[in-house]
C-alpha positions in Angstrom: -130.9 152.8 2.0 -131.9 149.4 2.8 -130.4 146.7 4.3 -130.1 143.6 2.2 -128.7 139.9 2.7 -127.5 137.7 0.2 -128.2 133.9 0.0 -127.2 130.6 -1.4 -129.3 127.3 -1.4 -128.1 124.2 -2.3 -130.4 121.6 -2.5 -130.2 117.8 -2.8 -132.4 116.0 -5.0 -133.7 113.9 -7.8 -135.9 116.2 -9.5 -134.6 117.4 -13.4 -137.0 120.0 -13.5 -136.0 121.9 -10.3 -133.3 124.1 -9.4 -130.1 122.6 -7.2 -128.6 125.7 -6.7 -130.5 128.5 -5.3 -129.1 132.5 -5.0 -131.3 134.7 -3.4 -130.9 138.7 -2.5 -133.3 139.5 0.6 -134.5 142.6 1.7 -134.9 144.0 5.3 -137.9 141.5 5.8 -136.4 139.0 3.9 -138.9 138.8 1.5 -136.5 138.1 -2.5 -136.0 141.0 -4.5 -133.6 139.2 -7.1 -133.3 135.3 -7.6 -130.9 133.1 -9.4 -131.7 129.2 -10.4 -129.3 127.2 -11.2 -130.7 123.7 -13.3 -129.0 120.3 -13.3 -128.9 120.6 -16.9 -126.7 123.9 -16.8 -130.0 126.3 -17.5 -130.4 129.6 -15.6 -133.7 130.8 -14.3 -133.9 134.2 -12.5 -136.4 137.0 -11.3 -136.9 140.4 -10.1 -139.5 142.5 -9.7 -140.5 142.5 -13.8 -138.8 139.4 -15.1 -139.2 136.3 -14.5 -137.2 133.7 -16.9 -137.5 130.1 -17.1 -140.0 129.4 -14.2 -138.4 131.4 -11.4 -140.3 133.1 -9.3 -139.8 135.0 -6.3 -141.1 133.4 -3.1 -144.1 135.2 -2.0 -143.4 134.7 1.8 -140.4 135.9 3.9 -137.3 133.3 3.2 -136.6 132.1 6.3 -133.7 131.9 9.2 -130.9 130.2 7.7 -131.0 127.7 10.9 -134.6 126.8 9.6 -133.6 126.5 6.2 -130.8 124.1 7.6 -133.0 122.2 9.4 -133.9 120.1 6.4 -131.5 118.3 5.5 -131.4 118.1 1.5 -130.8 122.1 1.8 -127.7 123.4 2.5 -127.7 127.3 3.0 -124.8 129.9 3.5 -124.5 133.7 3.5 -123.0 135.0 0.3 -121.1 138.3 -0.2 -123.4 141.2 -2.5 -120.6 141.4 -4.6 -120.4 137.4 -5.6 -124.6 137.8 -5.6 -123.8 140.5 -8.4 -121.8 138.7 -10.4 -124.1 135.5 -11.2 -126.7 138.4 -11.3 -124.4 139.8 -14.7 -124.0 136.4 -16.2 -127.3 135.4 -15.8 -128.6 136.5 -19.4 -126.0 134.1 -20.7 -127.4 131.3 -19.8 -131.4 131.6 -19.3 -133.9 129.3 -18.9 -134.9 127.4 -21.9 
């Protein structure tokens, strides 16, 4: 089986049309496999490998090292357990994307 990470991206700005909160689920190259977007407004955006809802996309690059990703300052990255990845992945429906 392979090995997968889970991530979380918060990210500081102005923008109403992009995501603040960002949950990703990585594979072995760290390439997304599942995303969650979280919207100022309280909309959901996610994506897989056949949906995409609201805009979301997955990244068509490896994400990178979490120390790159911290680099920057308006992100704010942390690891994130599969199980708490799996449950925003449940509740995502209940919410979409407009």
């Amino acid at each position: 089986m392979s090995k997968r990470s889970y991530l979380r991206v918060l990210w500081q700005h102005e923008s109403s049309s992009e995501p603040v909160d960002l949950w990703s689920e990585l594979d072995e190259r760290r390439y997304e496999t599942r995303k969650i977007e979280y919207f100022r407004d309280g909309s959901v955006g996610y994506a897989d490998g056949e949906v995409e809802v609201g805009g979301t996309r997955l990244g068509e690059v490896p994400v990178p090292p979490l120390a790159d990703i911290a680099a920057d300052p308006q992100f704010k990255p942390e690891p994130i357990s599969e199980s708490d990845f799996e449950d925003h992945w449940k509740r995502r429906e209940q919410s979409g994307r407009r």
